[in-house]
N, C-alpha and C positions, 0 to 999 in steps of 0.2 A: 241421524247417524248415532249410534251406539257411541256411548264414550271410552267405552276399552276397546273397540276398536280404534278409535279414532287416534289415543294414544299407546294402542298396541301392546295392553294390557292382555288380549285373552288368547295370547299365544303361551301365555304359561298355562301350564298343566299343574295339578295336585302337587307332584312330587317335589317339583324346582322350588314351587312354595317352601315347603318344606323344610329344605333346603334351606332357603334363604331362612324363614323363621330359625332355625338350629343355627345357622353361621349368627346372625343378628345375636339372639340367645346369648353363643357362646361370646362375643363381642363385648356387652352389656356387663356379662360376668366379668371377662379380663379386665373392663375399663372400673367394673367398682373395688375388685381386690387390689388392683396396682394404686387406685384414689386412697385406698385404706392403709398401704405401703407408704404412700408418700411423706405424712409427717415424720414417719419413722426413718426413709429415707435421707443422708446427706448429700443437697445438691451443689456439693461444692467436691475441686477436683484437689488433689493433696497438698498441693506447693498452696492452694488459697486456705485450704482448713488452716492448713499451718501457721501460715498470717495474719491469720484471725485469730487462732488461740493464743499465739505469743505475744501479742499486745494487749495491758487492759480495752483500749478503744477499740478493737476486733471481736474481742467475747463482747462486748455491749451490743455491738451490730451484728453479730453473728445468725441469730434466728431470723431477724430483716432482710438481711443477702441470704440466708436458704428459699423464704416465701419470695424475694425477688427471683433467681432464677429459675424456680417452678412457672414461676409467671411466666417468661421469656420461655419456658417448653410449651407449655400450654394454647398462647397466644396463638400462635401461626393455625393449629389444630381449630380453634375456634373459627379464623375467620375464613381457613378452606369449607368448612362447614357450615356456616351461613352461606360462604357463596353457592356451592351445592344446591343445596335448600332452597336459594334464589333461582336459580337456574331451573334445575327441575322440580318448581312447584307446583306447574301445570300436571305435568304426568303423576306426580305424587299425590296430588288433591283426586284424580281420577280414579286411581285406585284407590283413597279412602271411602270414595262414593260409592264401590264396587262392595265394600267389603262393610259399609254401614250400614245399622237397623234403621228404618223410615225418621225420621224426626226432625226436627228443625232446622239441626246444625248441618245433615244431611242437604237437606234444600236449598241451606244457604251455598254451599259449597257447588250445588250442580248448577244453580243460576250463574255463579260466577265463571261457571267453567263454559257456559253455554255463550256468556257474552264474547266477542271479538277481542285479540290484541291489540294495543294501539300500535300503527304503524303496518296493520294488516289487512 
């Protein structure tokens, strides 16, 4: 059995590709200029800015609570995204296999895709 078949890859056409590559594309872009915004960004809301600048011990911690709540946006994003990744890394290793020049990493990729799940 074909593996885009199998995981129902070669029902896209040229165009949806396409598509997809341009959405990803413009993706990529928005996540590296908003990462380029961020230090510049204040992640804190005005009643905490204010808290923080009118204590000396608030300006002391003040860039430490900006990196901590970037952290606290960022987190949840990361780990829907490994889960994802986990999820569909079967269909996703399928299409790299579709979409790869002959070589090694190639090969390793279609054995693993050829062996069984456990529990199936």
């Amino acid at each position: 059995m074909d593996l885009g078949t199998r995981f129902g890859t070669n029902s896209w056409n040229g165009t949806r590709i396409s598509r997809v590559r341009r959405a990803l594309a413009l993706g990529v872009i928005v996540l590296l200029v908003s990462g380029a915004a961020a230090p510049l960004a204040s992640a804190q809301c005005v009643m905490c800015k204010t808290a923080l600048t009118d204590s000396p011990e608030g300006r002391a911690i003040n860039q430490t609570f900006n990196r901590a709540i970037l952290l606290m946006l960022i987190a949840p994003y990361a780990l829907v995204g490994t889960l994802m990744a986990t999820v569909f890394r079967r269909p996703l290793a399928a299409v790299l296999v579709q979409r790869m020049r002959p070589g090694r990493l190639r090969r390793v990729l279609e054995r693993r895709l050829r062996t069984p799940r456990p529990g199936r």
